[in-house]
The first five atom37 places (N, CA, C, CB, O) and aatype in JSON, in Angstrom:
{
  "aatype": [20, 20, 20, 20, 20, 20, 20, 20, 20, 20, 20, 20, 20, 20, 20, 20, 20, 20, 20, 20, 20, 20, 20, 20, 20, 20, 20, 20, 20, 20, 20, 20, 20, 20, 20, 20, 20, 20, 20, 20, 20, 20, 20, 20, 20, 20, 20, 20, 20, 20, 20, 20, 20, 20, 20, 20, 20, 20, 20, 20, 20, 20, 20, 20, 20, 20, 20, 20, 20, 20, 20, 20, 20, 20, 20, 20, 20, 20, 20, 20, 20, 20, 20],
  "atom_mask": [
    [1, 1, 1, 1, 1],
    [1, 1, 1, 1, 1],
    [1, 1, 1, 1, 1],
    [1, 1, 1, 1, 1],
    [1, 1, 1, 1, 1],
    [1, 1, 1, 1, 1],
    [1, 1, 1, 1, 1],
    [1, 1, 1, 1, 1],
    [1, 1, 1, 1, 1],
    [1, 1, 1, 1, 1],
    [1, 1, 1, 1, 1],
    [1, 1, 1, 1, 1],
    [1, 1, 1, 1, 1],
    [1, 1, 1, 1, 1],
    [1, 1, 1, 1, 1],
    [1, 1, 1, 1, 1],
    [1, 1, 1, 1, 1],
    [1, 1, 1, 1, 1],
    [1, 1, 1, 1, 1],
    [1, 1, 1, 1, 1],
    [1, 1, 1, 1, 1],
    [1, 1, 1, 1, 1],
    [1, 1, 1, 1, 1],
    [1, 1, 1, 1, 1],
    [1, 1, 1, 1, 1],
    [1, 1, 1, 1, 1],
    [1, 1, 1, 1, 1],
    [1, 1, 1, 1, 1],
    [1, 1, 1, 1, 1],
    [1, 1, 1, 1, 1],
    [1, 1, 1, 1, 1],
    [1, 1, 1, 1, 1],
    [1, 1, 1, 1, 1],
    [1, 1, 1, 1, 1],
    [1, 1, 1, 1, 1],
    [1, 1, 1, 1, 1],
    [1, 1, 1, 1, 1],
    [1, 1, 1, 1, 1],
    [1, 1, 1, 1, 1],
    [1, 1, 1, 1, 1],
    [1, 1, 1, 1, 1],
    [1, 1, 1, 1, 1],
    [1, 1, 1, 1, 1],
    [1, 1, 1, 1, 1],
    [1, 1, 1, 1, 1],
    [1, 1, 1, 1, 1],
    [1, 1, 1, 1, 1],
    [1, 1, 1, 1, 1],
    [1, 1, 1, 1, 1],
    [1, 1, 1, 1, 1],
    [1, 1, 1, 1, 1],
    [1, 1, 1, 1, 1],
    [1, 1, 1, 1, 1],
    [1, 1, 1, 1, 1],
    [1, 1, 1, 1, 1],
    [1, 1, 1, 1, 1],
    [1, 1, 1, 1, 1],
    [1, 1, 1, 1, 1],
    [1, 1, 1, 1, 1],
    [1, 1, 1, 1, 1],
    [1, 1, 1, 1, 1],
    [1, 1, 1, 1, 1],
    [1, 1, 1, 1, 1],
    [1, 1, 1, 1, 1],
    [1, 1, 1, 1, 1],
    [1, 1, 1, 1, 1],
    [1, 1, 1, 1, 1],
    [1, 1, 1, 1, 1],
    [1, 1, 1, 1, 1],
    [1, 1, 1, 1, 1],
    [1, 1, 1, 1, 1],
    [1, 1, 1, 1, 1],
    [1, 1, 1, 1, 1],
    [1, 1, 1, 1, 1],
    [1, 1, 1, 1, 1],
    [1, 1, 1, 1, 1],
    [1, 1, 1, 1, 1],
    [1, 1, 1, 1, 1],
    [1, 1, 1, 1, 1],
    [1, 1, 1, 1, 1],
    [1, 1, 1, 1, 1],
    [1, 1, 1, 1, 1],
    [1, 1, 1, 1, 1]
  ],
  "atom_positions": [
    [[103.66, 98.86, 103.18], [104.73, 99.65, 103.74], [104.17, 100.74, 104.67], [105.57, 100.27, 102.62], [104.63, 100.73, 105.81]],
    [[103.47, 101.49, 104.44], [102.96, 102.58, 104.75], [102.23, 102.32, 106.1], [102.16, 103.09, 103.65], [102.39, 102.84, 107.21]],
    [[101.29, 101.24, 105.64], [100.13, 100.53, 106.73], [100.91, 100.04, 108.06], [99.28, 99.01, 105.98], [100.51, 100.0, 109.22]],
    [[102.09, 99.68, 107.55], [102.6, 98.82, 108.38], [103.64, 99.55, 109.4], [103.19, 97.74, 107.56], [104.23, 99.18, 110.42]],
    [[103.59, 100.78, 108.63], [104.56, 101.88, 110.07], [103.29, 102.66, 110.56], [106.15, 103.43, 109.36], [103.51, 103.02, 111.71]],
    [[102.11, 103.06, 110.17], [100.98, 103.14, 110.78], [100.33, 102.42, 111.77], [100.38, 103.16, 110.08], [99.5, 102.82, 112.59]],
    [[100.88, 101.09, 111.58], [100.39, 99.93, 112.92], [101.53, 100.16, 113.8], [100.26, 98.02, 112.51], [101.31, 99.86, 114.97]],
    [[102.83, 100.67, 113.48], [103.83, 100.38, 114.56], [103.74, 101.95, 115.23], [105.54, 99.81, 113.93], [104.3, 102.29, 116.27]],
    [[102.96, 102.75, 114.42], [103.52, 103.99, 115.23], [101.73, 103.71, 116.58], [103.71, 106.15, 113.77], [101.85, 103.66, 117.8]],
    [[100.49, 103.6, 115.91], [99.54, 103.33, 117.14], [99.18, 102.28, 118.02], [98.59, 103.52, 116.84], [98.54, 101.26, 117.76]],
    [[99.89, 102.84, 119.59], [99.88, 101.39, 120.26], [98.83, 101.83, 121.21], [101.42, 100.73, 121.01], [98.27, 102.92, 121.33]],
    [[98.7, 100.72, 121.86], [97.13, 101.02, 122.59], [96.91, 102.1, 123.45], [96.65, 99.9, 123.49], [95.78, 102.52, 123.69]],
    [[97.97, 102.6, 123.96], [97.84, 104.17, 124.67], [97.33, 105.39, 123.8], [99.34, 104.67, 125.17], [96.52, 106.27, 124.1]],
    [[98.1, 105.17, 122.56], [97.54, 106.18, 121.89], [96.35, 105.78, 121.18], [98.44, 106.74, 121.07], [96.0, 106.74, 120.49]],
    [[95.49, 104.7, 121.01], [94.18, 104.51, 120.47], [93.41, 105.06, 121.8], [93.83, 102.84, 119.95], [92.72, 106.07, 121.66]],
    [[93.5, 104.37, 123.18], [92.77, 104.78, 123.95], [92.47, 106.35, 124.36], [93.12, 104.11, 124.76], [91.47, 106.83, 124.88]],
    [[94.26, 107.29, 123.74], [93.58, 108.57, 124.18], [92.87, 109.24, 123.09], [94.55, 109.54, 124.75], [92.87, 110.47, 123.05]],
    [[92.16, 108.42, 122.03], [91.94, 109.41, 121.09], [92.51, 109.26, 119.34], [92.6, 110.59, 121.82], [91.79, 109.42, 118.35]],
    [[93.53, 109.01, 119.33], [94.35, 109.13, 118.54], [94.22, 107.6, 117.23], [95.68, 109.34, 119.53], [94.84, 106.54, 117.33]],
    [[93.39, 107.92, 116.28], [93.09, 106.81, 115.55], [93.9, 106.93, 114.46], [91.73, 106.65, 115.23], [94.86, 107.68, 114.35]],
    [[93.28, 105.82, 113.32], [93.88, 105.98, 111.72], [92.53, 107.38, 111.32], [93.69, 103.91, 110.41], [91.58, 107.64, 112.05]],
    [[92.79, 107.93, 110.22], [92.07, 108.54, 109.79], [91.84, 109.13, 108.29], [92.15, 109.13, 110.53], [91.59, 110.25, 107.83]],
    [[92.06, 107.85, 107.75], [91.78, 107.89, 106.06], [93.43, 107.85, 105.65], [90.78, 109.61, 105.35], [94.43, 107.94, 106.36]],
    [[93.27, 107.7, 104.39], [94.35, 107.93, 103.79], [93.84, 109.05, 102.18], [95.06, 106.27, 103.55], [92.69, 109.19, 101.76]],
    [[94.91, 109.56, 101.68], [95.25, 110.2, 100.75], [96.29, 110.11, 99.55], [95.38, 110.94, 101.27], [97.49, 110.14, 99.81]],
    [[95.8, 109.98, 98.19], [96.41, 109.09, 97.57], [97.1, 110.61, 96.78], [95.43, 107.74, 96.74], [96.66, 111.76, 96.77]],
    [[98.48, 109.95, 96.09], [99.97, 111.13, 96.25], [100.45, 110.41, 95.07], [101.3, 111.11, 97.93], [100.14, 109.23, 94.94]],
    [[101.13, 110.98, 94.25], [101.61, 110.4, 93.06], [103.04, 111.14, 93.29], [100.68, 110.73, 91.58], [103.3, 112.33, 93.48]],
    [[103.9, 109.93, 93.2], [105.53, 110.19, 93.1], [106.15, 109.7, 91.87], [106.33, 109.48, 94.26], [105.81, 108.62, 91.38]],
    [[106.95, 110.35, 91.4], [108.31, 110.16, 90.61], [108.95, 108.98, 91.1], [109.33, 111.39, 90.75], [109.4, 108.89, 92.25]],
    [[109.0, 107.91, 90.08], [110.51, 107.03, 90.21], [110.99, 106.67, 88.71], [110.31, 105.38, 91.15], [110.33, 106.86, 87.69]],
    [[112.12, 106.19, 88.81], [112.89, 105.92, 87.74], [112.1, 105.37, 86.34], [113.89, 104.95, 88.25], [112.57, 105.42, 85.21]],
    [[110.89, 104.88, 86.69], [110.37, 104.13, 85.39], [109.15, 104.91, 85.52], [110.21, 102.3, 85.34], [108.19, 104.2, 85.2]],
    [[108.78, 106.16, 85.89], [107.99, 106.77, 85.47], [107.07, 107.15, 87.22], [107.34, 105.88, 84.14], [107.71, 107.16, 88.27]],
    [[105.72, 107.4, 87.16], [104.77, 107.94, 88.08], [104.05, 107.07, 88.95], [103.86, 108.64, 87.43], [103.17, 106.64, 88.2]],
    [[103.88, 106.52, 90.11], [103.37, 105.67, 90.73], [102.59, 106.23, 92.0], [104.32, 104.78, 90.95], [103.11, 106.95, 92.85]],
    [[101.41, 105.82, 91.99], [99.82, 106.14, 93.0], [100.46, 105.31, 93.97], [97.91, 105.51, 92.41], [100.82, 104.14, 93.94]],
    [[100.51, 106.48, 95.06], [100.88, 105.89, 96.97], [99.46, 106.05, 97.35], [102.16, 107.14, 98.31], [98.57, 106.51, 96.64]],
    [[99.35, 105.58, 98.63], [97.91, 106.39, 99.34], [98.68, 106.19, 100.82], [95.9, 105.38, 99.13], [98.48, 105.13, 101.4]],
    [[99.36, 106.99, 101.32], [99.61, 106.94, 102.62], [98.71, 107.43, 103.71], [100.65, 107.49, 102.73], [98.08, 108.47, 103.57]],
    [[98.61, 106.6, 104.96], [97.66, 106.71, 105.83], [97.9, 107.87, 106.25], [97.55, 105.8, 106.75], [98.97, 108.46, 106.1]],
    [[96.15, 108.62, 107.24], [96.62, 109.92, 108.12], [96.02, 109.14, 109.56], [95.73, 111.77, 107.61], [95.18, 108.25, 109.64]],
    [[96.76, 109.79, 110.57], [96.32, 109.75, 112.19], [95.03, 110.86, 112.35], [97.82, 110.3, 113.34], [94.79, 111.5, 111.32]],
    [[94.34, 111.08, 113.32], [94.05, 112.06, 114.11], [94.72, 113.02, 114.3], [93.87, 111.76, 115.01], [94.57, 114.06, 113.66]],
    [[95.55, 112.84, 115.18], [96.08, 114.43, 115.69], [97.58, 114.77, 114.75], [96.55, 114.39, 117.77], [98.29, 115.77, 114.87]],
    [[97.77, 113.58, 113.75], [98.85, 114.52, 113.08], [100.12, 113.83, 113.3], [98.92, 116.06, 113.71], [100.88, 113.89, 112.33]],
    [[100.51, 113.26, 114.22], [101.72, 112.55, 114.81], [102.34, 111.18, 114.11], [101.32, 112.18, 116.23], [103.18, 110.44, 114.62]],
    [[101.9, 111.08, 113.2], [102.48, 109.97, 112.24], [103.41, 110.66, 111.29], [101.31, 109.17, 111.37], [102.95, 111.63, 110.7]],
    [[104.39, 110.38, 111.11], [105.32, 110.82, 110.12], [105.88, 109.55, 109.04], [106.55, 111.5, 110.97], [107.06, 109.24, 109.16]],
    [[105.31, 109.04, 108.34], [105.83, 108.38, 107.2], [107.27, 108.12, 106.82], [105.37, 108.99, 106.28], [107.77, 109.04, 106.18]],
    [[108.27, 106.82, 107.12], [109.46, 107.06, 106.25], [109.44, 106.47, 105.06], [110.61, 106.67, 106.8], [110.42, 106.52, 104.31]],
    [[108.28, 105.84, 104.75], [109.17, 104.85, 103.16], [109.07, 106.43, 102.05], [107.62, 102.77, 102.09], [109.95, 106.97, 101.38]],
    [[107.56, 106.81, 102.26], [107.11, 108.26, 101.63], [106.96, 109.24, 102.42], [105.92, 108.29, 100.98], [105.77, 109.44, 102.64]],
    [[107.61, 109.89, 102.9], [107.53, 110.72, 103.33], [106.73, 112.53, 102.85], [108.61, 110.43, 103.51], [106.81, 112.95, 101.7]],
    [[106.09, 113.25, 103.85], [105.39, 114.32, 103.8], [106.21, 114.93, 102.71], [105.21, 115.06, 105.12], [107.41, 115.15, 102.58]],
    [[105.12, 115.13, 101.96], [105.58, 116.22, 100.74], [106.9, 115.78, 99.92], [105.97, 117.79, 101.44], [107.68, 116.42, 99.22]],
    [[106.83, 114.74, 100.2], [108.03, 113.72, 98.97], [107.84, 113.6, 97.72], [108.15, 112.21, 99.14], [107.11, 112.62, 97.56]],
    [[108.17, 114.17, 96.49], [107.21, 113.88, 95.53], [108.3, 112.74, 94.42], [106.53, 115.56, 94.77], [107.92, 112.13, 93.41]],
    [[109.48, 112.77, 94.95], [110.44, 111.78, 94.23], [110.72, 111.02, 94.52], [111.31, 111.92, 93.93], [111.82, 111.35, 94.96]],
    [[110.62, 109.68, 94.74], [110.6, 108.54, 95.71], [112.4, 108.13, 95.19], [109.04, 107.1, 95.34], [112.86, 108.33, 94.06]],
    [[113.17, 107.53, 96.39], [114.36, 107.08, 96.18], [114.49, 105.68, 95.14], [114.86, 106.89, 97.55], [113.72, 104.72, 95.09]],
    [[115.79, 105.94, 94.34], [115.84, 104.97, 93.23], [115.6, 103.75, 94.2], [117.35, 104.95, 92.25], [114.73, 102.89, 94.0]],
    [[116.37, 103.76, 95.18], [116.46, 102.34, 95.5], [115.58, 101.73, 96.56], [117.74, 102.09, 95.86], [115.73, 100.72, 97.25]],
    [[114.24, 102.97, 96.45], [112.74, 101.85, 96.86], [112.43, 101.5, 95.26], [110.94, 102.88, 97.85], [112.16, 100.31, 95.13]],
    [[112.4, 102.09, 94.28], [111.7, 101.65, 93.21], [112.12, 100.24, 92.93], [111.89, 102.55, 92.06], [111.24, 99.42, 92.7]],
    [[113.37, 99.87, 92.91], [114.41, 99.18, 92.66], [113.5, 98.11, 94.02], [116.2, 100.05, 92.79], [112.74, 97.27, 93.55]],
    [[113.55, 98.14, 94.93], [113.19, 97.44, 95.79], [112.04, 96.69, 95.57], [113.14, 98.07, 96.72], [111.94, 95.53, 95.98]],
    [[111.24, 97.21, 95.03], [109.73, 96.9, 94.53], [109.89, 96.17, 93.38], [108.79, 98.19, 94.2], [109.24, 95.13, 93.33]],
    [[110.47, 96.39, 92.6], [110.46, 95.59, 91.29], [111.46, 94.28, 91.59], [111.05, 96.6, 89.91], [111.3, 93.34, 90.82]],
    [[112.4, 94.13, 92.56], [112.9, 92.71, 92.76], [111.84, 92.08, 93.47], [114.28, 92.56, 93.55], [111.54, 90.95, 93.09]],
    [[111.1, 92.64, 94.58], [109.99, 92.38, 95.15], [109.11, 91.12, 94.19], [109.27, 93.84, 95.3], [108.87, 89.93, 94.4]],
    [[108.79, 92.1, 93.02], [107.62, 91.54, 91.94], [108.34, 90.4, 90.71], [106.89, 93.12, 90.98], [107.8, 89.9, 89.73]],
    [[109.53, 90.27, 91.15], [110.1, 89.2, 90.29], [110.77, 88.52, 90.97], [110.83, 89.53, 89.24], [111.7, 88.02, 90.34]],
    [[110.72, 88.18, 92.26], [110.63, 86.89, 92.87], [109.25, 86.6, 93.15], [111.42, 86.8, 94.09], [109.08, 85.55, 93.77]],
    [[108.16, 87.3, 92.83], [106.9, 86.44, 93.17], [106.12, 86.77, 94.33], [107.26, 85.08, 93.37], [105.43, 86.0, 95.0]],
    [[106.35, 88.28, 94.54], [105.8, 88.3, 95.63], [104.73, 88.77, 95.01], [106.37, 88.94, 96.73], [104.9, 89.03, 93.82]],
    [[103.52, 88.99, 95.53], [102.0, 89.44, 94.76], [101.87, 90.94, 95.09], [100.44, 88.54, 95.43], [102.39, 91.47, 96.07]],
    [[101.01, 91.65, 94.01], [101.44, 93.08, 93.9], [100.12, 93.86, 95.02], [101.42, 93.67, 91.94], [99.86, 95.06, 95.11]],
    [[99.39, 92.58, 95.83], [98.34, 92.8, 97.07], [99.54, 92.86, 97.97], [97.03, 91.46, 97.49], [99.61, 93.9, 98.62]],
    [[100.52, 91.95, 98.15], [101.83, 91.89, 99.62], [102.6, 93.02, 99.09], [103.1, 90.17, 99.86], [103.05, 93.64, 100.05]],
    [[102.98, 93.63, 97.84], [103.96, 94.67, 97.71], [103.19, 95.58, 98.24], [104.54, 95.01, 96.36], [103.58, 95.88, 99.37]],
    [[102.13, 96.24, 97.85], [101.5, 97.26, 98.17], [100.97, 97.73, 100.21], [100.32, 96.94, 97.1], [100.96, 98.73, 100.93]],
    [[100.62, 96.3, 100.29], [100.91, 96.7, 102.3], [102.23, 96.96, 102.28], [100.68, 95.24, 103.72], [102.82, 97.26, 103.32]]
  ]
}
């Protein structure tokens, strides 16, 4: 999820001026069935803004949790949930 609005927010203008991935940082949020480890990516200069988790989110919405767990019981693998 995270990775994947990180690829849509750097397009080749902004790699070429500078502007890379630059680690990520792992964030523990609140959901309905208890505490779950994010690691959302950082940019360079700052200009990425996250929507699934958003900056300083520490309660994630019922209905990503909810999203994730139909996710994992149709079979999707918890390597494809996690991109």
């Amino acid at each position: 999820m995270p990775k994947g609005e990180m690829d849509a927010h750097l397009n080749s203008a902004d790699r070429s001026s500078g502007n890379r991935r630059n680690g990520k940082m792992s964030k523990t949020v609140q959901i309905k069935y208890g505490e779950v480890t994010v690691e959302p990516p950082h940019d360079r200069d700052g200009s990425f803004k996250p929507e699934t988790v958003k900056k300083r989110e520490t309660i994630l919405a019922e209905g990503m949790a909810d999203q994730i767990i139909n996710m994992y019981a149709l079979g999707t693998s918890t390597r494809d949930i996690s991109k």
